[in-house]
C-alpha positions as CSV (number, residue, x, y, z in Angstrom):
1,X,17.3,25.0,-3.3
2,X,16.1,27.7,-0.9
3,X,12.9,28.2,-3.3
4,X,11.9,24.5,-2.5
5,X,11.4,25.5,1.1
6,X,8.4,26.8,2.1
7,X,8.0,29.6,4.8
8,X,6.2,29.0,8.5
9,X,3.4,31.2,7.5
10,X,3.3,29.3,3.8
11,X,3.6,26.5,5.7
12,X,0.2,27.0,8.0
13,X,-1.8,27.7,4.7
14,X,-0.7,24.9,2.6
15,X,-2.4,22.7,6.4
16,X,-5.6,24.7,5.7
17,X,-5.5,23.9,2.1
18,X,-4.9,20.3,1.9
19,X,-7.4,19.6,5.3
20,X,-9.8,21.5,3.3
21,X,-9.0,18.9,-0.3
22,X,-9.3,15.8,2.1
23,X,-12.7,16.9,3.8
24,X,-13.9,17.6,0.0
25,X,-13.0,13.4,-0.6
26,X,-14.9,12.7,2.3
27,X,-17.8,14.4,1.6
28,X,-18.4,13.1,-1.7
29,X,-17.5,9.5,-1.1
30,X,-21.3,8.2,0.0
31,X,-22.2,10.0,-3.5
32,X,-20.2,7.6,-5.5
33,X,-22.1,4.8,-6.2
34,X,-24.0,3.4,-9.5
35,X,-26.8,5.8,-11.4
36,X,-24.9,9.2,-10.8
37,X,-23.0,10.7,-13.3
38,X,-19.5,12.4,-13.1
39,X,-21.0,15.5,-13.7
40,X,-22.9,15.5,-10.8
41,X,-19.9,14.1,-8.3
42,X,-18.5,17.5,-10.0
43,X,-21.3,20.0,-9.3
44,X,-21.5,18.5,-6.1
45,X,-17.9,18.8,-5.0
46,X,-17.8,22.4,-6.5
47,X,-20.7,23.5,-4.5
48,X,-19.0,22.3,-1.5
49,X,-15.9,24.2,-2.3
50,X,-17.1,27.9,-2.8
51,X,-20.7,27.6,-0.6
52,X,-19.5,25.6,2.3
53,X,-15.4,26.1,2.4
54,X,-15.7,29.8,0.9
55,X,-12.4,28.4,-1.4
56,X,-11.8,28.1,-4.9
57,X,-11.8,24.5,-7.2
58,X,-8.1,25.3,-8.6
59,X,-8.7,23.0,-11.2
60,X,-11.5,25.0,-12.8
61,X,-10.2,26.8,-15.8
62,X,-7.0,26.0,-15.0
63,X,-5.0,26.0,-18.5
64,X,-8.3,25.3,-20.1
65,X,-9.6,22.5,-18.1
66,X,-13.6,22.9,-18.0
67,X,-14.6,21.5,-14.7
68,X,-13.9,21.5,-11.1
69,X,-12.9,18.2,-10.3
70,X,-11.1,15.3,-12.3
71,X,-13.2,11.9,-12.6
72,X,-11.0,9.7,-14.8
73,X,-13.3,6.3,-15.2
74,X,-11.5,2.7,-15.8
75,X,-9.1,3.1,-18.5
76,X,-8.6,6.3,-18.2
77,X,-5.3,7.1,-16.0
78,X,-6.2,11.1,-15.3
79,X,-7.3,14.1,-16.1
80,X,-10.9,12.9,-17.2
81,X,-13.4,15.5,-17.8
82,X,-16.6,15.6,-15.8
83,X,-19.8,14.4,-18.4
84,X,-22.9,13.2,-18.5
85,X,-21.3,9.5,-18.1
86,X,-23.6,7.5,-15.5
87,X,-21.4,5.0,-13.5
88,X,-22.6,1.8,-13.4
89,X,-21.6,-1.2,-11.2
90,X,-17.7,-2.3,-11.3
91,X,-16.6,0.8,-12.8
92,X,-13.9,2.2,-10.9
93,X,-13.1,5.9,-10.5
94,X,-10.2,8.4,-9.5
95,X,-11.7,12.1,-8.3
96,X,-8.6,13.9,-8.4
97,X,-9.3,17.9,-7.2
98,X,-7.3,20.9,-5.5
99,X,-8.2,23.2,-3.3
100,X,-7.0,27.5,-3.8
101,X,-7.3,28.7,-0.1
102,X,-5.4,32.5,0.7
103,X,-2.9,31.6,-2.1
104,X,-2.1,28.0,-1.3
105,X,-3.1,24.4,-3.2
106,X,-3.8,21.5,-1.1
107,X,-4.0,18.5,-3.7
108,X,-5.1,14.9,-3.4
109,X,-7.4,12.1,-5.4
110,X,-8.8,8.5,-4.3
111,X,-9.8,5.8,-5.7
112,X,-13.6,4.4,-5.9
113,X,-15.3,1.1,-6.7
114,X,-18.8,1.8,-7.8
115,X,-20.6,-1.3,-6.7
116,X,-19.3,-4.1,-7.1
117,X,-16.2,-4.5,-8.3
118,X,-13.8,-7.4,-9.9
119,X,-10.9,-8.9,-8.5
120,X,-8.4,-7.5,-10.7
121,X,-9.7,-4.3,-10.4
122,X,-9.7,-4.4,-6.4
123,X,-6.1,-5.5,-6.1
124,X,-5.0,-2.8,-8.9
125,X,-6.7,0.0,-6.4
126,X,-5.2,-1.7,-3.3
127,X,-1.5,-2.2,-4.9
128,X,-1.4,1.6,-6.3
129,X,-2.4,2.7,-2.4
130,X,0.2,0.3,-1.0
131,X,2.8,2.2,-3.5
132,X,1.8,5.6,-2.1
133,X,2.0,4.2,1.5
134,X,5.1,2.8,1.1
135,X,6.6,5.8,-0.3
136,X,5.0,8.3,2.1
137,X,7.1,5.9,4.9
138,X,10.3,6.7,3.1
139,X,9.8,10.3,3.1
140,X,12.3,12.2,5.4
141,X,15.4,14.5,5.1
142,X,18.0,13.1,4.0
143,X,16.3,10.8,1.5
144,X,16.6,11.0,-2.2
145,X,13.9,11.5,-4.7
146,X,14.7,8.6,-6.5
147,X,14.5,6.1,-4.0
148,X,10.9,7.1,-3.2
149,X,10.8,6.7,-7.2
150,X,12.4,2.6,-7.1
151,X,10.6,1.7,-4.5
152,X,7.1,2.4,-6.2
153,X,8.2,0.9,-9.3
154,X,9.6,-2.3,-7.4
155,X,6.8,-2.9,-5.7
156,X,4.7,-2.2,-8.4
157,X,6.1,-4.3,-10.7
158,X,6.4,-6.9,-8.4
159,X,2.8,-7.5,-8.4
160,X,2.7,-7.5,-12.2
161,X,1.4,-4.1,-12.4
162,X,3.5,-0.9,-14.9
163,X,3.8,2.5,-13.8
164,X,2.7,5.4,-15.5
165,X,6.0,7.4,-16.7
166,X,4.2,10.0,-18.6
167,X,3.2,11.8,-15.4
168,X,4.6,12.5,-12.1
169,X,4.4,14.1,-8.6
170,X,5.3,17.5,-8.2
171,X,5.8,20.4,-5.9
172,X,2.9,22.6,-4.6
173,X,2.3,25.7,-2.9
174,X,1.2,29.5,-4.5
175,X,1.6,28.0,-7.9
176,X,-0.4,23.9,-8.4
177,X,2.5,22.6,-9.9
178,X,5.9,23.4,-9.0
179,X,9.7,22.1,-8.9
180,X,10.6,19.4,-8.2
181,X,9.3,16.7,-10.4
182,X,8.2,13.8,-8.2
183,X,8.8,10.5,-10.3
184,X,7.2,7.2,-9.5
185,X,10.2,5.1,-10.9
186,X,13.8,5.5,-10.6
187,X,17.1,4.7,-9.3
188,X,17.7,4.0,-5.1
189,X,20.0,7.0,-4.3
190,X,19.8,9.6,-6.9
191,X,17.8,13.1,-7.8
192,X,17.1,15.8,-5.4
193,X,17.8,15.2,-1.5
194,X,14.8,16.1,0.2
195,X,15.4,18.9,3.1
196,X,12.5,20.1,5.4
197,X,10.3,22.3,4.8
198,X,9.5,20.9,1.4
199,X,6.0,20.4,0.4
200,X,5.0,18.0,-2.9
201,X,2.6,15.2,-4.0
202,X,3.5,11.8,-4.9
203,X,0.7,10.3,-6.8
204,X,1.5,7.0,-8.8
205,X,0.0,5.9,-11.6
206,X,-0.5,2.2,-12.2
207,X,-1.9,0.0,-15.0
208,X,-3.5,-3.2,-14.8
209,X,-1.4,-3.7,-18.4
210,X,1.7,-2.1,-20.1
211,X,2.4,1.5,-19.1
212,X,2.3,3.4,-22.2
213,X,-0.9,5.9,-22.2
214,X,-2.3,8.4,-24.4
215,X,-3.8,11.8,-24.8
216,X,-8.1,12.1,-26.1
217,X,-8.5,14.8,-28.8
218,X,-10.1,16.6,-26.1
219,X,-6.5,17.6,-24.9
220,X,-6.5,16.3,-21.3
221,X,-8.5,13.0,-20.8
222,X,-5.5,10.0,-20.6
223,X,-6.1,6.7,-21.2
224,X,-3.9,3.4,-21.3
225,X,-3.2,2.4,-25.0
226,X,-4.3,-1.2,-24.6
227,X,-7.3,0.0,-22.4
228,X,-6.4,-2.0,-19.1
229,X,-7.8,-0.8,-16.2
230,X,-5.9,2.1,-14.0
231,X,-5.8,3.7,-10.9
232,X,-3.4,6.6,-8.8
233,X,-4.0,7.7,-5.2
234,X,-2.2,11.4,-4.1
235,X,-1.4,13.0,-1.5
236,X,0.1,16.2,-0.6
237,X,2.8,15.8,1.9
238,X,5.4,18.1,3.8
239,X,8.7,17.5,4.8
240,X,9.6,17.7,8.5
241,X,12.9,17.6,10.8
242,X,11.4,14.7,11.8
243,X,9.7,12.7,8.7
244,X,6.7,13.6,6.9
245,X,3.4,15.4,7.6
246,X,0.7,14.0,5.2
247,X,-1.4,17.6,4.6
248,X,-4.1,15.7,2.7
249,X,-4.9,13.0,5.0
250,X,-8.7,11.7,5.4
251,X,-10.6,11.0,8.6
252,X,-10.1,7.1,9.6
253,X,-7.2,6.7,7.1
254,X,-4.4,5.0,8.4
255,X,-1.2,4.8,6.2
C-alpha cells in the first residue's frame, strides 16, 4: 500500500505535469473544427509540448505507439492513431495525450464536436462527462474503488448508454500506467480503499450501443464492434485528507 502513496516532492511534479496536459487541451481546442486533419491536431500539440512547455509527449513511442497525441474519431473508443483523416462536420473526437515533465505523467483527454453535431452524439459526450464528474465527487479517503466503479456504470446505464470494460483508469506518476486499476463498473463497497496521497485517472468509456470493442490490425486503434458512436473524458486526480485535487483541470471547467 505504501507504494500507492506518492511523496510531497512527487507530489509537486505530478501538479506541474498534469497543469501542463490541461493547458495542452486548451490550446488546441480552437484548432478542432472541420477541414483539419488528426495529423495536424498532433503536430500541433507536439510542437506545443517540446517548443513551448520544454516537456516530452509521453505517448510518443511509448510501447510502439507512433504519434504524440491519441485522436480516436466516432466509433473508435481510444487509442486512435494520428492520419491524414480530415474531420468533417458531426464527427466527434477524443484527444487523449500525457505530458513527461522531471519524471512525472500528467494525463487527461476531452471530448470534441467538430461542427455540428447530432443529438445522440451530444448527449453521449455530455452523459460520459457527467460519469467522470460524478465520480470525481465521490473521490476521498475512505472510499472504495468500486463504488467510484457502480456509480459510473449506474448512471451510465441509466441513460441507455454501456461502459467500456476492456479498459480502465489507472495509477500515474514516474511510470504512465501504474497500480491500481481504476474500473468504471463495479460493486458499491469493494476493491482498494483509497488513502491520500494517491494519484490516478478515472477515465470512462461509454458507447452509444453494446460495450463490447475491438482491437484494428494496426495493434492500438479500438473501436466498438457494432460501430456506435463513443466517447471517454479523463482526468488525473490526487487524493487529499480532505477530498480530491483534480491535477488535470482546464481553465473555466467547472465539475
Amino acid at each position: 500500500m505504501s507504494s500507492l502513496i506518492k511523496s510531497p516532492k512527487a507530489i509537486q511534479k505530478m501538479r506541474i505535469a498534469g497543469r501542463l496536459a490541461a493547458q495542452v487541451l486548451e490550446m488546441i481546442a480552437p484548432h478542432v473544427k472541420p477541414g483539419i486533419t488528426t495529423q495536424a491536431l498532433n503536430d500541433l500539440c507536439h510542437n506545443y509540448i517540446v517548443e513551448h512547455q520544454k516537456a516530452i509527449p509521453a505517448c510518443l513511442n511509448y510501447h510502439g505507439f507512433p504519434k504524440s497525441i491519441c485522436t480516436s474519431v466516432n466509433h473508435q473508443v481510444c487509442h486512435g492513431i494520428p492520419s491524414d483523416r480530415v474531420l468533417q462536420s458531426g464527427d466527434i473526437i477524443n484527444i487523449d495525450l500525457t505530458i513527461l515533465k522531471e519524471g512525472y505523467h500528467g494525463d487527461t483527454s476531452q471530448m470534441f464536436i467538430v461542427g455540428q453535431g447530432s443529438i445522440l452524439a451530444k448527449r453521449l459526450i455530455k452523459v460520459t462527462q457527467a460519469c467522470l464528474y460524478r465520480a470525481i465527487r465521490l473521490v476521498k479517503p475512505g472510499v472504495q474503488l468500486g463504488t467510484i466503479g457502480s456509480v459510473i456504470q449506474e448512471y451510465a446505464e441509466s441513460e441507455g448508454f454501456s461502459v467500456v470494460r476492456d479498459y480502465c483508469g489507472h495509477g500515474i506518476g514516474e511510470a504512465l500506467h501504474e497500480e491500481p486499476s481504476v474500473l468504471h463498473f463495479g460493486r458499491p463497497n469493494t476493491g482498494l480503499t483509497l488513502q491520500a496521497g494517491m494519484i490516478f485517472t478515472i477515465e470512462p468509456m461509454l458507447n452509444a450501443g453494446k460495450a463490447a470493442v475491438k482491437c484494428l490490425a494496426d495493434g492500438w486503434t479500438v473501436v466498438t464492434r457494432d460501430h456506435s458512436l463513443s466517447a471517454q473524458w479523463e482526468h488525473t486526480l490526487l487524493i487529499t485528507e480532505e477530498g480530491v485535487d483534480v491535477l488535470t483541470q482546464r481553465k473555466n471547467e467547472i465539475i
